[in-house]
N, C-alpha and C positions, 0 to 999 in steps of 0.2 A: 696687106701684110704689115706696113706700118701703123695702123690702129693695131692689130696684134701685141706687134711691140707694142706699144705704147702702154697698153693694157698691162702686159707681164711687168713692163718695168715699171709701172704707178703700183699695182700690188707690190713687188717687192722693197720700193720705196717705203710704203705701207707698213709693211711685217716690219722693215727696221725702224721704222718710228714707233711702233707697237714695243717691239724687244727694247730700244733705249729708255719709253717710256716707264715700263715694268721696272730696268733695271736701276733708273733712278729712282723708282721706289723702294725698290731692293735696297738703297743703300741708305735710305733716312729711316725705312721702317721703324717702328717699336709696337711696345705692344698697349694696346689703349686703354683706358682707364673708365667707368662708368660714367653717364654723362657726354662724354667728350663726342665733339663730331667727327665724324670718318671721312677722312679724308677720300680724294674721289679716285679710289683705286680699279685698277683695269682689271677688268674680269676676260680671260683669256682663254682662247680654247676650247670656247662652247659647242655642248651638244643639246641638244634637242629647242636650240633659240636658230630664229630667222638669220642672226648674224653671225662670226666667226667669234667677235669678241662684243664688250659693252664694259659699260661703268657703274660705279654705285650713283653715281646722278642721274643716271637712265631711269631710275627708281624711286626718286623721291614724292613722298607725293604716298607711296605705301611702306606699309611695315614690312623689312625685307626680313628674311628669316635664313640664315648663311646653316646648312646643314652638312658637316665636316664627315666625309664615308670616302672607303676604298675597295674595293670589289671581294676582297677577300674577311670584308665584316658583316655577320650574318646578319646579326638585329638591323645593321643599316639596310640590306638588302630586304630585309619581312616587312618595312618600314614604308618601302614603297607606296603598298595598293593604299594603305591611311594618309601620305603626305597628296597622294590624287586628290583623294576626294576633299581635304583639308582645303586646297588649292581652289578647285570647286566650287566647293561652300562659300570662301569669301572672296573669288572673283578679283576685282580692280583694288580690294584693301588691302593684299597682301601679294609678295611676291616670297615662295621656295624656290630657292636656288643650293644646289647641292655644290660642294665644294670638292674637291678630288686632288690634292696635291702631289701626291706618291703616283701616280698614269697618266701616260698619255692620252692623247684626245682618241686615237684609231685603239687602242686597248679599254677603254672605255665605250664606246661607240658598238661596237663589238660585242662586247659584256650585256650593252644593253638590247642591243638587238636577240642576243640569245636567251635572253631573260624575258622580252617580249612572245617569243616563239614558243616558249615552252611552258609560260603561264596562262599567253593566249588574252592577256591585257597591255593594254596601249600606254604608255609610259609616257609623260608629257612635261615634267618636271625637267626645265633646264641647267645644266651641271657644268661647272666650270674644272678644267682638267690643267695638268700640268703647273698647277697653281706655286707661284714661290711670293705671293705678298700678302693675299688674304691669311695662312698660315701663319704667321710673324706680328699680324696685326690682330687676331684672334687666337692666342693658340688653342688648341683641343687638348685636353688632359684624360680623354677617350672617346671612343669611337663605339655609336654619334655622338657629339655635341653640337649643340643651338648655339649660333650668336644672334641676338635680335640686336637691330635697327630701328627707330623708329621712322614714321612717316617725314620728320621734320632732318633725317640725316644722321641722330645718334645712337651711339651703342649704350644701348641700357641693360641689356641682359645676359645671361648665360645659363645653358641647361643642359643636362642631359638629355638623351634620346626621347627619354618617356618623355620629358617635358614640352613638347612638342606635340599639341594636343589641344582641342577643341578649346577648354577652359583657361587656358594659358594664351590664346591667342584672342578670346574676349577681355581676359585681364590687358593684354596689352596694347591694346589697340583702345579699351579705357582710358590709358594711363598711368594703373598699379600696375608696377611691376612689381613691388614688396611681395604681392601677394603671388607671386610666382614662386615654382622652386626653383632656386638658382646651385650651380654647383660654384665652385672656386674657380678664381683665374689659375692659368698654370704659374703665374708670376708669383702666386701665394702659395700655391704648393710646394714651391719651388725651396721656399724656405722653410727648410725640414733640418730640423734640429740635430742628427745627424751630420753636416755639413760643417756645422760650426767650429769644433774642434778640429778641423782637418789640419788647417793651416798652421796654427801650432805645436800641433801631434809632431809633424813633417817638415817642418819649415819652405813650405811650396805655397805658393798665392796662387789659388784654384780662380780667382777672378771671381765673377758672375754666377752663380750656379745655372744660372740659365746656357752657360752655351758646356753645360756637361750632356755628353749623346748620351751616357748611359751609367746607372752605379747600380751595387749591390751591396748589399751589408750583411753580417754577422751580430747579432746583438744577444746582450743577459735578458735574464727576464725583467718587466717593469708594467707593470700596473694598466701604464698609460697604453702601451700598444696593445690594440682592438681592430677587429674588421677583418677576419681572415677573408680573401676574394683573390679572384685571377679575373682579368681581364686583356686587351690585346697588347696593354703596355706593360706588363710586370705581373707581380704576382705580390700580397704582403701577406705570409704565415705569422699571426702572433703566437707569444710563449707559448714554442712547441717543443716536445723531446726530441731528440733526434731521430726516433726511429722513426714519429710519426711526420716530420721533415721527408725521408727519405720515403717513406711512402706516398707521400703527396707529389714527391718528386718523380717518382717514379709511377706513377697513376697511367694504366694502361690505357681508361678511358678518358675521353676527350669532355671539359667542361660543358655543360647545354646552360648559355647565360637566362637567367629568370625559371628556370624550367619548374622551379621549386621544389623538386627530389630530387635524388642523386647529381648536388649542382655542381657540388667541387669532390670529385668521385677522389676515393683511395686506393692504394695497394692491397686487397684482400689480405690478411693475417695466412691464410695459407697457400701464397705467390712467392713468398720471403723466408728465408732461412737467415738467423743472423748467429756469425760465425766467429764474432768480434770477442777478444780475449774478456773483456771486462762489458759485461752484459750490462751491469747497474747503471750505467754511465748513459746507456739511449734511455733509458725509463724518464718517465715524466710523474709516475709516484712510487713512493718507496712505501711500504705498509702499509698500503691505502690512502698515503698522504702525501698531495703535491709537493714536491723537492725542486725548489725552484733553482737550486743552481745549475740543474740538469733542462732547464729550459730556453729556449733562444727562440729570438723575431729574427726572422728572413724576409728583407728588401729587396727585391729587383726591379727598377724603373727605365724603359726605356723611351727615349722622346720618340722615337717612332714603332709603330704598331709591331708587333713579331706573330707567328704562327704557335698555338700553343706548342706544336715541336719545338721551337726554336727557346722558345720560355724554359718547359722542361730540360733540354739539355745545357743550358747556360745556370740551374740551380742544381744539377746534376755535377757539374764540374764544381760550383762553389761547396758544396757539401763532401763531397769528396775531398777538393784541396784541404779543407779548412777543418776539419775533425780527421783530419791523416786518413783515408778509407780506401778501400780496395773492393770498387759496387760491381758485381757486374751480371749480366744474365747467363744461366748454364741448361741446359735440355735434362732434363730430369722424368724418370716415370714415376707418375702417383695414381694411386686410385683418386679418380672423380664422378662428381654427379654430373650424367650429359645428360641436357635435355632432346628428348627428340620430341617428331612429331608421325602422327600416323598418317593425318590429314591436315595441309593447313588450310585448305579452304573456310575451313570451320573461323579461323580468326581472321576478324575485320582486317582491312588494308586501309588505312589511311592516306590521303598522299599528299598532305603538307602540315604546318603549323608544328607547332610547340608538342614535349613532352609535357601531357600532365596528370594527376592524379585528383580523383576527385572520391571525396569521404560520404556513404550514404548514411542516414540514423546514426550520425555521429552521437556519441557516448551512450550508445544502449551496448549490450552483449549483440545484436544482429549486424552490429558497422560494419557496411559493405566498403570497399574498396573499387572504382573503378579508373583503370589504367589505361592512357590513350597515346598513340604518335609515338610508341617507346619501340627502337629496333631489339631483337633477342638480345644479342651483347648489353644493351642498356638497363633492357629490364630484368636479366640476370646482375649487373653491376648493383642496381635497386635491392635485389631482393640478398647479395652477399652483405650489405649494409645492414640489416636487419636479422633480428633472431629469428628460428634457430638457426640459421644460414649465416652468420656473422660468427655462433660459436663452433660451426662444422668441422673437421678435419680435411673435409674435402675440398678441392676446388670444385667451382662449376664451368662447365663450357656448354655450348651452343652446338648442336647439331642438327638443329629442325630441317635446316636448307631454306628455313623460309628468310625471305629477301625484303620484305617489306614492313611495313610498321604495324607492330604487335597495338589490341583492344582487348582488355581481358579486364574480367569483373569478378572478385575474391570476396570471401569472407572476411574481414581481418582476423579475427583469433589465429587463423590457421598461422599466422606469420607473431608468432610470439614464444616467449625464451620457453612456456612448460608444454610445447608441442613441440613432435619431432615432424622430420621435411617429409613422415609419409602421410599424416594426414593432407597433405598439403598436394603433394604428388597424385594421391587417389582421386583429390579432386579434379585436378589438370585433367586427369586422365580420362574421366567421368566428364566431363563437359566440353573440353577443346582438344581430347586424343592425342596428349602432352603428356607427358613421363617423367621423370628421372631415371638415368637406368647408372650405377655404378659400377664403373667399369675403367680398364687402368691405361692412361693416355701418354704419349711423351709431349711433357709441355716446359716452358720458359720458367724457370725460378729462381727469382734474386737472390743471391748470397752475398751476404755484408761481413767482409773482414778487414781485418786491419794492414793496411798499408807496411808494408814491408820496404824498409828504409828512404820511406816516403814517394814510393813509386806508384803511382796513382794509378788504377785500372782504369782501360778505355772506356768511356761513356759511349753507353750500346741504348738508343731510344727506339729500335725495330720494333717495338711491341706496338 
């Protein structure tokens, strides 16, 4: 009984030298510079390593590769079965260590365990959880990002997800890391021009922009903003009109990151009813020609990840406050094209990977089209992006019932502005026993009016 004790109170002793240890790195942290050596920080909380916790000196000797994920980021999760065999292939030269600072050890552990169950692959890659010092001394400026170590103890690199890869890992275990692609520290992101003026605008000393959680902006139009994207931290819309702000905003379907069609999906033209007194004011051109005063950049950054729900409704309220608007969703009946199915056995079931599209005898009149991993919702959202379905009156909705992920293989002409959707539907119908059939639904449809003495309608994101 007294070796017992002994035992419970040596581990507890333990944990609190562990916890002090951490916290006095907590409190000198920064964030490090290229070159510079890493200091020997505790990696805490481990799963799938021999011990509970370890060090970055447990590792020197290999290229350690720090890969920043949290259970609800899909590309880190697809990411897996590649970072295996990566691990694999170079054995004692490298060490993957997944970084998790946003979960605990047993929500992680958990995570992982049911992610083994259900892909039916062994997962071996150890991950460090509940993390508050690797974060601070790397930050991520999205989810994944790479920090590489070298064998000798320093941080030399920075990447995104993709960059984490066969040839990047020969590059750096060479020596060139130039030859990498690197993304930005967040500590240079951080200084966004933006910022600058705040302090004399307001006469407020914002400090550091590093310890801001979160901003969003309202901006004219300028030249320099480019890169319309959503990701788990924010969102940047460059010079956009309002309406097409508020469609992006209000985008029923959910981004698919890399998917390369339908990436950053919109509000269909007929989901929207805009009811606002002075209509010229959302346009983005007046007579065929861009009207840049009618144009605005929308920033939102937050230093930790959010759910695209979470995104949408926090650029839903700044659109709203900030152009005075009154958005909200109403049940409405319209005639629509619903697709049904007669059979869906007839269309492949895939069951995993990526949305993609692939082009056959590209630029002949015969370019086939083949469509793969797309759910109906998606590949209906695909096909309202594109003519004649983009210039329709109609919505379209889903009523196949089928559950799984659509493979289907098109002509393209049929999907072009001087065909109508029956050529198109003949086919469906003629090959996968697919239809359209036009017939009148009660469905969700955004009405944009103007805020009446600045009382802002509730942000409704249930779609």
């Amino acid at each position: 009984m007294r070796t017992l004790s002994l035992k419970i109170t040596m581990i507890f002793l333990f944990s609190i030298c562990l916890s002090c240890a951490q916290a006095n790195f907590d409190k000198t942290i920064r964030i490090l510079s290229y070159g510079e050596e890493v200091p020997d920080y505790p990696l805490v909380n481990m799963v799938n390593y021999p011990k509970e916790s370890a060090k970055i000196s447990d590792f020197k000797g290999k290229a350690m590769i720090l890969d920043y994920w949290f259970t609800g980021c899909k590309p880190c999760i697809a990411s897996w079965p590649k970072l295996e065999k990566l691990q694999q292939k170079y054995g004692d030269k490298i060490q993957i260590v997944l970084v998790n600072h946003m979960q605990d050890k047993t929500t992680v552990q958990q995570f992982m365990d049911n992610w083994e169950k259900h892909s039916g692959t062994t997962f071996t890659i150890p991950s460090v959880t509940g993390d508050t010092t690797l974060f601070k001394a790397f930050p991520p400026s999205g989810y994944p990002s790479i920090a590489w170590i070298d064998p000798n103890g320093r941080f030399q690199a920075f990447t995104d997800g993709s960059g984490l890869n066969e040839e990047n890992i020969r590059f750096f275990l060479n020596g060139n890391t130039k030859a990498m692609t690197e993304k930005k520290l967040i500590s240079e992101l951080q200084e966004v021009d933006v910022f600058k003026p705040l302090p004399d605008l307001l006469g407020v000393d914002w400090g550091d922009t590093s310890q801001l959680q979160y901003y969003s902006t309202i901006s004219s139009y300028s030249p320099k903003s480019t890169g319309m994207r959503i990701v788990e931290n924010g969102t940047i819309l460059p010079n956009m009109s309002i309406l097409n702000l508020i469609r992006d905003a209000y985008a029923i379907h959910e981004p698919q990151p890399k998917a390369g069609v339908a990436n950053y999906p919109t509000l269909p033209s007929t989901r929207y009813i805009l009811g606002a007194k002075d209509a010229m004011r959302f346009q983005g051109r007046i007579n065929g020609k861009m009207y840049l005063p009618n144009l605005y950049t929308y920033r939102l950054i937050f230093k930790e990840p959010r759910t695209f729900k979470q995104i949408k409704k926090k650029m839903q309220e700044d659109i709203q406050n900030y152009f005075n608007l009154d958005i909200r969703w109403e049940k409405q009946k319209r005639k629509c094209l619903v697709l049904k199915a007669e059979d869906t056995t007839l269309i492949n079931d895939f069951k995993g990977g990526r949305e993609k599209v692939f082009i056959y005898n590209k630029g002949t009149f015969k370019e086939t089209y083949k469509i793969e991993n797309f759910t109906p919702m998606r590949f209906l959202a695909y096909l309202e992006s594109r003519p004649p379905y983009s210039n329709s009156p109609y919505p379209i909705l889903d009523e196949t019932g089928f559950q799984g992920l659509l493979d289907l293989e098109y002509p393209s002409f049929f999907l072009d502005s001087c065909y109508k959707h029956g050529e198109f539907d003949a086919y469906l119908h003629q090959r996968y026993k697919m239809r359209f059939v036009l017939e009148e639904r009660e469905i969700d449809i955004l009405v944009i009016r103007d805020s009446e003495d600045g009382e802002i309608g509730k942000v409704n994101i249930s779609l």
